[in-house]
C-alpha positions in Angstrom: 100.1 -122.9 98.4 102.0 -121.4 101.8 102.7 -117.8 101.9 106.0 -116.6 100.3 108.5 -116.4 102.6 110.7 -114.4 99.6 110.3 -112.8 96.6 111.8 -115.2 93.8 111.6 -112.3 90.9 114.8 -111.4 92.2 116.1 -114.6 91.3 116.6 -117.0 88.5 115.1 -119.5 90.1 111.2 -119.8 91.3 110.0 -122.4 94.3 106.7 -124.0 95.0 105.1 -125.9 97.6 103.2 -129.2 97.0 102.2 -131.1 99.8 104.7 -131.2 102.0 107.1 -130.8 99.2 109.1 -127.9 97.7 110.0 -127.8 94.4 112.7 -125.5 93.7 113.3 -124.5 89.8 115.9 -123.7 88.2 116.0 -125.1 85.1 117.1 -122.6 82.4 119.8 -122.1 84.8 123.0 -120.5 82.7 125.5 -120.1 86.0 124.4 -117.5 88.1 126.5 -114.8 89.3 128.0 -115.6 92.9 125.7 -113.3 95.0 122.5 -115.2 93.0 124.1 -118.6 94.0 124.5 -117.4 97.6 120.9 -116.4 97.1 119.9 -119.9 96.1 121.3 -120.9 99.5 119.3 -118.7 101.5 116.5 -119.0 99.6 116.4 -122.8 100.1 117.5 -123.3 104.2 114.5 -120.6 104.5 112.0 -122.4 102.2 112.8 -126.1 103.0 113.8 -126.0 106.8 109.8 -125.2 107.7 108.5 -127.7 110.2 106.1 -129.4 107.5 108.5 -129.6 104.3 109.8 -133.6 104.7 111.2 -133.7 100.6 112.6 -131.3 98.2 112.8 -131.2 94.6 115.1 -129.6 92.6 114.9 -129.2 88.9 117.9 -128.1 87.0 119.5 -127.5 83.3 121.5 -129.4 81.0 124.7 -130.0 81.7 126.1 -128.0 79.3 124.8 -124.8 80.4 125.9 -125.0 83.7 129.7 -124.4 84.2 131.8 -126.5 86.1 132.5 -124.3 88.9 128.7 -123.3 89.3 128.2 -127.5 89.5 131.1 -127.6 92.3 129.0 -124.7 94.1 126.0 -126.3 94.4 127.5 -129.8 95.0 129.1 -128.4 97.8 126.4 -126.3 99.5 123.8 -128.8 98.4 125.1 -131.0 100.6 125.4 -129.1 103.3 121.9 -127.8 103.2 120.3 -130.6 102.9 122.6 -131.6 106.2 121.0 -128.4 107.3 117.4 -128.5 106.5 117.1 -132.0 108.1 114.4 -133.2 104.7 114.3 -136.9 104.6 114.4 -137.3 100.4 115.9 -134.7 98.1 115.5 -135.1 94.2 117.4 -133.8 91.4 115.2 -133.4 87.7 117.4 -133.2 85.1 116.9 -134.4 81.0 120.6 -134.4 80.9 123.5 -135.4 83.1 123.6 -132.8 85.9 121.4 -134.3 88.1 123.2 -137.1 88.3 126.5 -135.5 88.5 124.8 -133.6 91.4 123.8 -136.6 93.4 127.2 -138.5 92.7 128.6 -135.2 94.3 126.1 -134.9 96.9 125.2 -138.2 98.1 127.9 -139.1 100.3 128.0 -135.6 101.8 124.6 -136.3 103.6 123.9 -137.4 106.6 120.7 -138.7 106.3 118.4 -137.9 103.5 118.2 -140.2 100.4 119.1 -138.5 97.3 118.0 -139.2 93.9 117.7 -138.2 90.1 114.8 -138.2 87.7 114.3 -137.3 84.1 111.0 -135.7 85.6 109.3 -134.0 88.1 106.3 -136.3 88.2 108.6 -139.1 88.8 110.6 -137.4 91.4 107.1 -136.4 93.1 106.4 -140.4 93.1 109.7 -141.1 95.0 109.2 -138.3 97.7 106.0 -139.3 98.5 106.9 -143.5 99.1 109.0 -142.4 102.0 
């Protein structure tokens, strides 16, 4: 695994790196506060915009523990990070129906990456890695 480029205690979210993958989690996720989502943010252009990161991963909660305006946050700067960190596939892992109320939010906000939902990580992992 790459050296940590943050400390993720701080946070309610954790992030790996696989490959050439990052897997961002955040399942468990009960709406953050706004400086922890602005965190997230950070967190992620700094994590995902390394030269050798080509996917990301991001595994999030049921639907109905995340509250509507934390799902227009992160539709919003999702889309504009994933703008920013150039990747070329970003996945959503949800068992409910945020991640694909994420990528119908998100998708037509990129420029250029594909974007995708799964109902696990090993299948998301499978998609990132047929690019």
């Amino acid at each position: 695994m790459a050296e940590r480029l943050f400390d993720d205690s701080e946070y309610s979210f954790s992030y790996k790196i696989e490959d050439d993958i990052v897997i961002f989690d955040m399942e468990g996720w009960q709406g953050f506060p706004d400086e922890e989502l602005e965190g997230a943010t950070h967190a992620y252009r700094e994590v995902v915009s390394q030269d050798d990161v080509t996917a990301n991963i991001t595994v999030v909660t049921d639907s109905k523990a995340m509250p509507p305006e934390a799902q227009d946050y992160v539709a919003e700067h999702w889309a504009k990070n994933i703008n920013y960190v150039g990747v070329d596939r970003c996945a959503f892992v949800s068992d409910g129906t945020i991640g694909l109320t994420l990528k119908a939010n998100i998708v037509d906000k990129v420029d250029h990456a594909e974007v995708e939902n799964f109902k696990t990580v090993e299948e998301a992992m499978k998609w990132v890695k047929d690019a």
